[in-house]
N, C-alpha and C positions, 0 to 999 in steps of 0.2 A: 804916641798918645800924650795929650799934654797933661800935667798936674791934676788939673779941675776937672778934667774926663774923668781920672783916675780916683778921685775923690768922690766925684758924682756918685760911680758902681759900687764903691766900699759903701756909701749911704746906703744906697739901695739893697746893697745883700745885708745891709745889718737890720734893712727894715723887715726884711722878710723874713730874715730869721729871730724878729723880733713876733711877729705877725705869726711864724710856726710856734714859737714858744707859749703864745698867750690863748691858743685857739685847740680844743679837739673835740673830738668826736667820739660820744661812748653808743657801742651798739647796743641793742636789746636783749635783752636777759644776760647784759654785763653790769661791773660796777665795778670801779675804777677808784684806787684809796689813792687822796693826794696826800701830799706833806711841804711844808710850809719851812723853810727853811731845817729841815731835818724833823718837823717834828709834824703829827698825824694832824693835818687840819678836817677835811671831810673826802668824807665820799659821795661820788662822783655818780650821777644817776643816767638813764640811756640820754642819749639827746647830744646837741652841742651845749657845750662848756667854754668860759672862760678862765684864761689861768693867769696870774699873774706871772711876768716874764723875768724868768733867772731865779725867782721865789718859791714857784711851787711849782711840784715835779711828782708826776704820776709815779707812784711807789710799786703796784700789783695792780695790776688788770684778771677780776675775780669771777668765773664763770657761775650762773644762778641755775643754771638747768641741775637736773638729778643727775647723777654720773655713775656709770657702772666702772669698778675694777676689780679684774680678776686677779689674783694671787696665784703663785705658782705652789704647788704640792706642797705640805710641810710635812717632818717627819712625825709623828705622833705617838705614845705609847700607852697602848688601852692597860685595862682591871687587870690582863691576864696575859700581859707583858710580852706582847704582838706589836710587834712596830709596825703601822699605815700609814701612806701619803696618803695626805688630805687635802684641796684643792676648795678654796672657796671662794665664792663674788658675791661683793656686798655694793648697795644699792645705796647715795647717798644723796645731800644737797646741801650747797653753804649757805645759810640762811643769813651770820654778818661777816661779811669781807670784812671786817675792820680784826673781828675776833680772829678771823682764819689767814689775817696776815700776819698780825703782831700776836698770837696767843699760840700758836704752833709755829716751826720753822719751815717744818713739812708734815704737813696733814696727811698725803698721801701715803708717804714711809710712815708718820706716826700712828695711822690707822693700821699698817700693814703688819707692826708687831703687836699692837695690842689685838689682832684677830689671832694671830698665833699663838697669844700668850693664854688667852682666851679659850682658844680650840684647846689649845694641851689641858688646861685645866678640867675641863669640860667633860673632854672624851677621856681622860685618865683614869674618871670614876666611874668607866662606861667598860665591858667586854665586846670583842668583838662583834658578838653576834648582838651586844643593846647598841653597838655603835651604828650596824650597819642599816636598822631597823629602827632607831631613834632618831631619825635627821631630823624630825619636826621640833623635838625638843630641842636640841642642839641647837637649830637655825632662834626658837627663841630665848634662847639664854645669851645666843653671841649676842642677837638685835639687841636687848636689855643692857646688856655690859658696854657695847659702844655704844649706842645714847645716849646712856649715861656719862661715860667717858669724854665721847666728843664734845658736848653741848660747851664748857666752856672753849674749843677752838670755835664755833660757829656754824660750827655742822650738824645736820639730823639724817641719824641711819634709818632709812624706811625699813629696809629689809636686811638678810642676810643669808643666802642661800650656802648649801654647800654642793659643791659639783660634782667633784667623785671622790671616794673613798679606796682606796687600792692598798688589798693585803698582800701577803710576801706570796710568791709566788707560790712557794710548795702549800700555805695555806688554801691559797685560791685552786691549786690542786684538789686537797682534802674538804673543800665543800663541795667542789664540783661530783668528788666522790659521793661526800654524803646526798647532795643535789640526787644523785641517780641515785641511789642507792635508795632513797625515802621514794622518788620516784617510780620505781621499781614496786615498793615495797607497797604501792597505792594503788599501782596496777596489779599484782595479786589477789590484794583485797577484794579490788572490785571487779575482780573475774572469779575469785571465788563466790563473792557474793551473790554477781550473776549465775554463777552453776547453783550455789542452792538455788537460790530464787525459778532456777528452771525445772530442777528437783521439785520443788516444792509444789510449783505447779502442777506438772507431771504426774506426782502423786495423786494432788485433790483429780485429776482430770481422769487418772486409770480408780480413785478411788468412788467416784461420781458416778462414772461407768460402770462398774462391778455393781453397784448397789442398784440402777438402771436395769443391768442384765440380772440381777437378781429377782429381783420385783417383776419384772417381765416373766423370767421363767416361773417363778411366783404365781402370778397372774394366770398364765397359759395350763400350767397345770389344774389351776383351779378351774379353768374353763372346762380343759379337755375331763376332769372328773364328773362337772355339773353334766358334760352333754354326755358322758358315757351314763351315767345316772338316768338321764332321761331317756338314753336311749333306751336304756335294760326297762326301766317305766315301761314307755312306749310298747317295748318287744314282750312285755311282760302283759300288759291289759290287748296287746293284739293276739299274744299266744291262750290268754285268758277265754279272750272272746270265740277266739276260733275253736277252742276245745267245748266250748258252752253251746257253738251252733252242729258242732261234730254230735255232740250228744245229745243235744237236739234231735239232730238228721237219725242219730242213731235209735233214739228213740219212734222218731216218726217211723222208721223202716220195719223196727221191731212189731210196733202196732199193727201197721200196716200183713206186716207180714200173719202178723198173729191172726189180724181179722178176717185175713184170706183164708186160712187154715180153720177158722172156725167156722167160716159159711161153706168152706166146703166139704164140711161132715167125714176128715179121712177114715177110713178104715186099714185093719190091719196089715192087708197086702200094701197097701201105700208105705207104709212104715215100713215096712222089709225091702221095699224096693230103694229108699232112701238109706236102707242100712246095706245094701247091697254097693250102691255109688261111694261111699265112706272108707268100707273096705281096701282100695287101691287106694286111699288117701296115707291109711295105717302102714299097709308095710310100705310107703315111700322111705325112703332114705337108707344110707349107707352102712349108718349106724345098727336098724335093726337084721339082725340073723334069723329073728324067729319070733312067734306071733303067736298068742293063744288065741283059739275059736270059743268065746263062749258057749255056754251049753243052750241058749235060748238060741241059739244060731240054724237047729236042724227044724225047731219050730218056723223056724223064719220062713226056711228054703220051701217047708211043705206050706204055707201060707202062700208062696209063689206060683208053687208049683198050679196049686188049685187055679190060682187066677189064670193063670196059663191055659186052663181049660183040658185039667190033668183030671178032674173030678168025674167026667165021664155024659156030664152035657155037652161035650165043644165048645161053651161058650169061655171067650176071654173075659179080663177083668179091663178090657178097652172098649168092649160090647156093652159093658152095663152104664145103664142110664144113672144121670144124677141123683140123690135122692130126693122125695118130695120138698121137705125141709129147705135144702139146700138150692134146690135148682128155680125154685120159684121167690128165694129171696135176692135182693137186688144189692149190687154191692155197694159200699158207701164211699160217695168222691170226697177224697181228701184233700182240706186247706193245707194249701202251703205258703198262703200272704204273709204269714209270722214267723219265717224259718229263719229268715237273713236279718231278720232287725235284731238290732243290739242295742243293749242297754248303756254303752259307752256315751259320755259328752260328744261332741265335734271337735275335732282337732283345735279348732280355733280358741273355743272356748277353756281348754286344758291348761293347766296353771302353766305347764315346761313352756305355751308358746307365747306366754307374755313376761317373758326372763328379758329382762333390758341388761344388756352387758356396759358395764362404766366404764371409764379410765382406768390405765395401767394403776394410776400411785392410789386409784381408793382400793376399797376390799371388794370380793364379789359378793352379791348380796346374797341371800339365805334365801332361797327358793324353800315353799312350802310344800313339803307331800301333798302329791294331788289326793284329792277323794277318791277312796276305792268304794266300787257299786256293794250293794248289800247282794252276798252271793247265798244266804240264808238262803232268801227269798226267791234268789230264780231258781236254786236247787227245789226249794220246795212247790213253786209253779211246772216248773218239769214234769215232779212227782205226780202232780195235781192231773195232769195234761195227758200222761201216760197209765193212771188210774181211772180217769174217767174216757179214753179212747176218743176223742175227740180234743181238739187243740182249742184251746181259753182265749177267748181274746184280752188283750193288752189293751 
């Protein structure tokens, strides 16, 4: 290779690395802080760029997107002197590359103690049980303290989560006791709860019922009093009646009988011969041993005897004709259109059969004594009836 070949190529790689130094390229949602012979000239926006060559020199290539990083557990010591790893991720974004090159060394380590330093502070005035059950507060007291803190590196914390929280194991033990144990303690409750509450019901349901079967049997006796009531009514104006038409009948038979007796003019054999039939009626029974014969008794037998045809004509007392009187009077046919009528309502019309029975839960209503008939008054048409031998019309 000769001289000027060899010269030619060293031209050309100095141009090109003349042409790489002066030329780059920034991506988007990057920014790139240049510096100018050692010292900050600008920064560098997405796009191509020129740079002057051997002068200025990309110092930090700055990412603009939010960034998550997570922390690894820190020891912690709450109110009640409980040592917890605490794990948190905090949510950021560099808002100037220029602050977050030259204003921290490392943002990322500088952010990582001031969360710890932060969290201890935080959670120290906290107990376990506010630590574990306070993340909201927590999450905004760290956002406040690094916002504030970061803003001169060029950073803004949107957020600040915390991840887990982990007590010492024998504590995690003794909630999980207490966990069941409260758990436990809520399932009793509300199974005792449930047993009253079924109690309770149970009660109102056997006590609803009783008051039901009471008022019912209540009810039924009232009934069965009303219609025993009505019945003795009823059996009482039917036994009324039938003794009123008995002595009626009894009367009518009396008359009757009487008026036979009087048209037929007896005589004294007739009388003996009915006192002769009476006789065997007297000494019936078991009870009598012995019998007195009255003294009018031998008048009787010769009042017999005569008729017998003992007096010494033969003639019986079945031979003798009726007498004038008697045998050419006619006898009288007796009404009996008025025997059977009664003086009672019709059943229909009778107060017991317009009794409307109600519902169980009213009261039974108060039936009215029926009307009793005026017995004054048939006693004394009877009277009337059997004085004057002849029957009154109605």
């Amino acid at each position: 290779m000769t001289p000027a070949l060899i010269a030619l190529v060293v031209v050309a790689l100095l141009i090109i690395v003349v042409v790489a130094k002066s030329v780059t390229i920034v991506p988007q949602a990057q920014a790139k802080v240049v510096e100018r012979l050692g010292r900050y000239s600008r920064t560098l926006s997405p796009g191509l760029s020129l740079l002057a060559p051997f002068i200025d020199r990309v110092r930090a290539t700055i990412d603009l997107r939010e960034q998550v990083v997570s922390f690894p557990p820190q020891p912690v010591i709450t109110a009640d002197n409980l040592q917890v790893g605490i794990d948190t991720v905090v949510y950021f974004q560099v808002t100037d590359p220029r602050l977050a090159t030259y204003g921290i060394a490392n943002y990322i380590t500088g952010m990582e103690q001031l969360t710890t330093t932060t969290l201890r502070n935080v959670v120290g005035g906290l107990n376990l049980e506010g630590a574990l059950t306070g993340r909201d507060g927590i999450n905004s007291q760290l956002r406040e303290v690094l916002d504030g803190t970061t803003g001169p590196w060029g950073l803004r914390v949107a957020r600040v989560e915390i991840k887990a929280i982990d007590p010492p194991p024998s504590i995690q033990d003794s909630m999980e006791k207490q966990m069941r144990a409260d758990r436990d303690k809520r399932a009793m409750i509300l199974q005792a709860e449930g047993q009253r509450q079924s109690a309770i019901t149970t009660a109102e349901g056997e006590k609803a019922s009783a008051i039901l079967s009471a008022e019912g049997r209540k009810q039924a006796a009232i009934l069965e009093a009303e219609a025993e009531r009505q019945s003795r009514i009823l059996r009482a104006e039917g036994e009324r009646a039938a003794l009123f038409l008995q002595a009626q009948g009894q009367a009518k038979s009396i008359e009757t009988v009487f008026q036979a007796i009087h048209d037929g003019k007896p005589d004294q054999g007739l009388l003996a011969y009915q006192y002769l039939q009476t006789l065997p009626q007297i000494a019936q029974g078991d009870a009598n041993k012995m019998w007195i014969v009255p003294s009018e008794f031998s008048k009787a037998l010769e009042g017999l005897a005569k008729l017998g045809g003992a007096d010494g004509d033969g003639r019986s007392w079945m031979d003798v004709g009726p007498s004038g009187d008697g045998a050419g009077r006619p006898t009288a046919e007796m009404d009996t259109s008025g025997w059977f009528e009664s003086a009672l309502p019709p059943a229909a019309d009778q107060p017991e059969a317009k009794i409307e029975l109600t519902s169980i839960a009213d009261t039974a209503p108060a039936v009215p004594a029926p009307e009793m008939p005026d017995t004054t008054s048939l006693a004394r048409a009877a009277e009337e009836e059997t004085a004057d031998g002849e029957p009154q019309p109605r």
